[in-house]
SESEVEX-890060 format. One record per residue (C-alpha): x, y, z; residue in three letters. Coordinates in steps of 0.1 Angstrom, whole numbers, plus 2048, in hexadecimal, padded with zeros to 3 digits. Layout:
residues N
XYZALA
...
//
This chain:
residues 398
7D5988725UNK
7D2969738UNK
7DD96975FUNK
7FC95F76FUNK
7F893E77BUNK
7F793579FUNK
8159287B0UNK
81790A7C8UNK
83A8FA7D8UNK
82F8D77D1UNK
80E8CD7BDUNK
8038A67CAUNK
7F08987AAUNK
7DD87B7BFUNK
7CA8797DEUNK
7CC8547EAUNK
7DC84C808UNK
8018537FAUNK
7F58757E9UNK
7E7880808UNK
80187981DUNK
818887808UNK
8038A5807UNK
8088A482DUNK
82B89E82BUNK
8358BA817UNK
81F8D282BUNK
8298C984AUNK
84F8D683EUNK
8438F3835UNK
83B8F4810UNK
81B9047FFUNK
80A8E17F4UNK
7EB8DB7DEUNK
7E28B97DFUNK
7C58AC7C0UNK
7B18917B8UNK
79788E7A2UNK
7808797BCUNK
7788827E0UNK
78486C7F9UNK
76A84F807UNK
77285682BUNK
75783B83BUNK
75B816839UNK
73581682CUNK
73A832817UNK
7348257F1UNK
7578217DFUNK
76881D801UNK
78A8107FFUNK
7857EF819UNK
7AE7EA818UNK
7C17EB833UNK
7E57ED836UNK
7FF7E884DUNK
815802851UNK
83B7F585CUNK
85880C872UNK
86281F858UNK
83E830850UNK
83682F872UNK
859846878UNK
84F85C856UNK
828862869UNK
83A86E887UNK
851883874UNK
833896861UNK
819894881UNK
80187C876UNK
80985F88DUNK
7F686C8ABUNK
7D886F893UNK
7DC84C88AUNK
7E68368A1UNK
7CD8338B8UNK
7BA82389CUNK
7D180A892UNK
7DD7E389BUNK
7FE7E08A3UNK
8107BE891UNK
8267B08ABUNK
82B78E894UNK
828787873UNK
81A76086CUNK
82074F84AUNK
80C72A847UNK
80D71482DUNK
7EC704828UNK
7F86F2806UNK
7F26D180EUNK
7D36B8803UNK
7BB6C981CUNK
7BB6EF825UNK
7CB6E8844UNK
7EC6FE855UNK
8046E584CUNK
8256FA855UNK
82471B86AUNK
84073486CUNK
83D754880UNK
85577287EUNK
85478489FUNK
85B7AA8A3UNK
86F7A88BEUNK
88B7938B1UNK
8977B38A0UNK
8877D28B3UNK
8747DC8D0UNK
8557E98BBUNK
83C7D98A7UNK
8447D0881UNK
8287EB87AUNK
8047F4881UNK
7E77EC86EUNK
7C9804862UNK
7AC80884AUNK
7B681C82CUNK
79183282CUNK
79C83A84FUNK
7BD842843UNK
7AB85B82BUNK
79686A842UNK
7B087285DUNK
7CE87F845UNK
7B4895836UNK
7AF8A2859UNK
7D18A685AUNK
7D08BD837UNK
7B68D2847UNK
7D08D9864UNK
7EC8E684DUNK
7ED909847UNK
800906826UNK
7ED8EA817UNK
7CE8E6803UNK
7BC8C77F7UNK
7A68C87D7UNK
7908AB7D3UNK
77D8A97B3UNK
7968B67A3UNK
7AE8A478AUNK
7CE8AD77BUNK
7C78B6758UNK
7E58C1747UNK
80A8C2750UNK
82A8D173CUNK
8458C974FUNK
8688E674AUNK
8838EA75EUNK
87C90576FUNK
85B8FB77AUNK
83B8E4770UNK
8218F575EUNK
7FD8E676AUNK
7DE8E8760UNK
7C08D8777UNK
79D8CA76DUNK
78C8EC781UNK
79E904766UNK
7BA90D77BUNK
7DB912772UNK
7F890C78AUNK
820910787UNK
8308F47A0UNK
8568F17AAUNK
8498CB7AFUNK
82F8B57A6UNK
82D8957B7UNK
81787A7A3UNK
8078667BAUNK
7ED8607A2UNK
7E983C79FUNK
7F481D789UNK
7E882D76CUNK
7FA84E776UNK
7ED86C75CUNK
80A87F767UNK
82186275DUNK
80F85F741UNK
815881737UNK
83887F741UNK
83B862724UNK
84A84A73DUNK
84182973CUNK
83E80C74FUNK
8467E4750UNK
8297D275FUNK
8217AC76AUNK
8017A1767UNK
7F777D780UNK
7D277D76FUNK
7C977D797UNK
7B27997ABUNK
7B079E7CEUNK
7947A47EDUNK
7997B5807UNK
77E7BB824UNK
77D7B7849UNK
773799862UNK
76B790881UNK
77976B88FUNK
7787548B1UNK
79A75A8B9UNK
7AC7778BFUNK
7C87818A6UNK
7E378E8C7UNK
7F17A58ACUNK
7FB78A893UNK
7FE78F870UNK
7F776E85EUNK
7FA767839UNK
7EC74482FUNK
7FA73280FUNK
7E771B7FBUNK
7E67217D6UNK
7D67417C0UNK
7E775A7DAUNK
7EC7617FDUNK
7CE767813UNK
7DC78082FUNK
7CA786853UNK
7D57A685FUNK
7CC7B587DUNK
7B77CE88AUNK
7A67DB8A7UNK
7867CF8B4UNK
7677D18A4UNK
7457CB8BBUNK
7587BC8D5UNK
7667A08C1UNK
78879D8B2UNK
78F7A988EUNK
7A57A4872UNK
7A77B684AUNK
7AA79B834UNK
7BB79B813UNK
7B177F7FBUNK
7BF77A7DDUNK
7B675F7C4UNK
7B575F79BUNK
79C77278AUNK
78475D781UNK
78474B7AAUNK
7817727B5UNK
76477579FUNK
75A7577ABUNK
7577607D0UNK
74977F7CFUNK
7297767BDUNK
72675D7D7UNK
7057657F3UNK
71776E816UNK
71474C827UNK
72573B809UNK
73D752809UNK
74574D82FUNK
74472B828UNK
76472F80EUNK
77374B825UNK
777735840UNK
784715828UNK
7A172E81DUNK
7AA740841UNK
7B271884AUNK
7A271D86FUNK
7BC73287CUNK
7A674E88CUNK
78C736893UNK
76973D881UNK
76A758869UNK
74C772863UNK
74C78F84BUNK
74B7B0858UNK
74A7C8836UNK
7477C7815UNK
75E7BE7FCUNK
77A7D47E9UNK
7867C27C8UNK
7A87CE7B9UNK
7BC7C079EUNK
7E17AE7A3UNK
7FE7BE790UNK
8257C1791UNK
82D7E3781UNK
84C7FE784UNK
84F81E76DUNK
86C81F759UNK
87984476BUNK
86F85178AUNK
87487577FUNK
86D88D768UNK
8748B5769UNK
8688C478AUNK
8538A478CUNK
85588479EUNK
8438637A0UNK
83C84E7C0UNK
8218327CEUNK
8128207B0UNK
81A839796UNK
83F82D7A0UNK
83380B7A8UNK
81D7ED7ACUNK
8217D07C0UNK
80A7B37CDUNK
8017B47EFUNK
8127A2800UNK
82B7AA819UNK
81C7C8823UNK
8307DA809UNK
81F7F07EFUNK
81680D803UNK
83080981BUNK
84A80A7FDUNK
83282B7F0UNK
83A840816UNK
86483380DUNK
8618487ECUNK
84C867800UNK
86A86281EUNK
889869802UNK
8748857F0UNK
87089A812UNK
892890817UNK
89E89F7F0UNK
8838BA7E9UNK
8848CF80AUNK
88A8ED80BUNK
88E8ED7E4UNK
8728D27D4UNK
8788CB7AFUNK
89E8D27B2UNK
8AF8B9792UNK
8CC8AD7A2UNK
8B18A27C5UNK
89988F7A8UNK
8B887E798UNK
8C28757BAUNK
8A08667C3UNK
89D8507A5UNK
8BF8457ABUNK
8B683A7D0UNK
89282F7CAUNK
88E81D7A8UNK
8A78027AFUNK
8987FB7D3UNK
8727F97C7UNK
8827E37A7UNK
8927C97BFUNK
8737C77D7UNK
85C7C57B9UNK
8747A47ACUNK
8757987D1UNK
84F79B7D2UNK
84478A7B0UNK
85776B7B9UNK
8447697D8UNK
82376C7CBUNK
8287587ACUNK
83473D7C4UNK
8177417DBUNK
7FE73F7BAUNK
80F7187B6UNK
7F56FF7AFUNK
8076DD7ACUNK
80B6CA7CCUNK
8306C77C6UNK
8396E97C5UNK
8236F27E1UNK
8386DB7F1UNK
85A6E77EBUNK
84D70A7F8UNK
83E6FD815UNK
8656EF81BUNK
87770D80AUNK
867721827UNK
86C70C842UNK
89270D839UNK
890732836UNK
882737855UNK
89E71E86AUNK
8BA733864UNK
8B974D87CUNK
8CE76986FUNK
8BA76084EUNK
89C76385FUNK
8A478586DUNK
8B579484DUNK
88E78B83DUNK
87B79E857UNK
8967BD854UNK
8927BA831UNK
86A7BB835UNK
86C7DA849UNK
8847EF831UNK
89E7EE850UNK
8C17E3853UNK
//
């Protein structure tokens, strides 16, 4: 006769940075969590496989880290982002030939958000696991079966154990297995474009300014981040078609410095690289239901969004922030998940629209149209209560 299966409040499928700090979330209010993931976390920038992201988390993640007691942990490694820069360097040369800057304090007496490595992020919300009496985190381990009933999910894992959860949470990627298993689908935009991400040094120092510089192919961001060796530093998000990404990273280092500092349009001064490079490709894509029985979907099993904006994983911690808000003290309840697709889908649909016209118009190649964005945004940016109901939008505030 086979044995019982174990029993777990809430089983995380996915141990990114949303899976983990959902993991986190749900332990800190009390719940029996087991958080998997079939690789360990790379939790040193030199560390092979290291995610060299960063990303900048805005008030309302800050606010959910303070809720679950991970902001202590965090923030003394962080950047805060007092301003966030847009150029347009569209013009005949790769010069800044129109610079708008959103400013924090126009709208709030704290920064729009705080910027940090996502290995870091790894390494110190593991810590956090370690801490939490009800929580345990499996790495190595995948999620290898699910059937999902009303009164509970039935789970089976790579290691050969069997678990009954009131909840399971897939944070398990674009190409979700638990969605997948679910039978949900998903609508997905694809640019043909890839992205870099690595950190810099640079002349200048970045005085907690965000600055995203528009030229054609994508937006190449400058975010900051605290110093490195004495000299000011900045994660850098690149992103260009395929074939151009390909391009640049088979180029020798000084070439490629060459180019970096072509594209950053001198507005940090002299640029040097500080890492490697982290590759990633450039999709739109939203699942067709959020929920399923006892089982919800969040962070890019829910959606996937360019990167620009700072809003993919910030919008991932707005999905984690309504299911600790539904699922406590009862996770998996039907009425909380029909609730939480009802509040959630609709918000990620409208950002996801908002955020593919952006991008497609920063990818503009034509002079003309380069143009009219360069003056679309300069409009934009005049209007004052405009300008404001932008950067409230950004943050997820009203």
């Amino acid at each position: 006769m086979a044995a019982a299966p174990d029993t777990v409040d809430v089983l995380v499928s996915g141990g990114g940075v949303a899976g983990l700090t959902a993991a986190a979330g749900f332990g800190a209010a009390g719940l029996r969590v087991l958080c998997v993931d079939p690789a360990p976390p790379v939790t040193e920038e030199s560390g092979a496989g290291a995610d060299l992201r960063t990303t900048a988390f805005l008030q309302p993640s800050i606010a959910l880290f303070r809720r679950i007691g991970l902001w202590d942990r965090l923030q003394p490694h962080g950047a805060p982002l007092q301003v966030m820069r847009i150029v347009d360097a569209g013009g005949a040369e790769p010069r800044p030939r129109l610079t708008r800057a959103f400013d924090a304090g126009e709208i709030s007496d704290q920064p729009f958000g705080w910027n940090l490595p996502n290995w870091l992020l790894r390494r110190e919300i593991s810590a956090r696991l370690a801490e939490l009496p009800g929580v345990e985190f499996r790495p190595g381990t995948a999620t290898a079966g699910l059937t999902a009933r009303e009164d509970a999910a039935l789970v089976g894992l790579s290691d050969g154990t069997r678990l009954r959860a009131r909840l399971v949470v897939a944070a398990d990627g674009r190409n979700s297995p638990v969605r997948q298993a679910l039978g949900i689908g998903v609508r997905t935009i694809r640019y043909g474009q890839k992205a870099l991400a690595f950190a810099v040094t640079h002349e200048i120092p970045h005085q907690n300014v965000s600055t995203e510089i528009h030229r054609c192919g994508g937006p190449f961001t400058l975010v900051p981040l605290p110093d490195r060796d004495g000299k000011p530093s900045s994660a850098v998000i690149w992103m260009e078609r395929g074939a151009e990404t390909a391009r640049l990273r088979a180029l020798p280092r000084e070439a490629f410095e060459v180019e970096l500092n072509d594209r950053s349009a001198g507005v940090l001064g002299r640029l040097q690289l500080a890492t490697g490079l982290t590759e990633w490709p450039i999709i739109s894509q939203i699942a067709d239901r959020y929920t399923g029985p006892r089982t919800a979907l969040m962070a890019e099993a829910a959606h996937v969004v360019p990167p620009i904006g700072a809003q993919g994983l910030n919008m991932s911690l707005a999905d984690l922030s309504a299911l600790l808000d539904l699922m406590t003290p009862d996770p998996g309840d039907a009425a909380a998940l029909a609730r939480y697709e009802r509040e959630r889908r609709p918000e990620a649909l409208a950002r996801l629209i908002g955020i593919d016209a952006l991008n497609r118009a920063s990818m503009m190649a034509p002079r003309p149209l380069r143009d009219l964005r360069a003056a679309a945004l300069g409009g934009l940016y005049a209007l004052a209560p405009v300008r404001r109901a932008m950067m409230r939008a950004g943050l997820g505030t009203r």
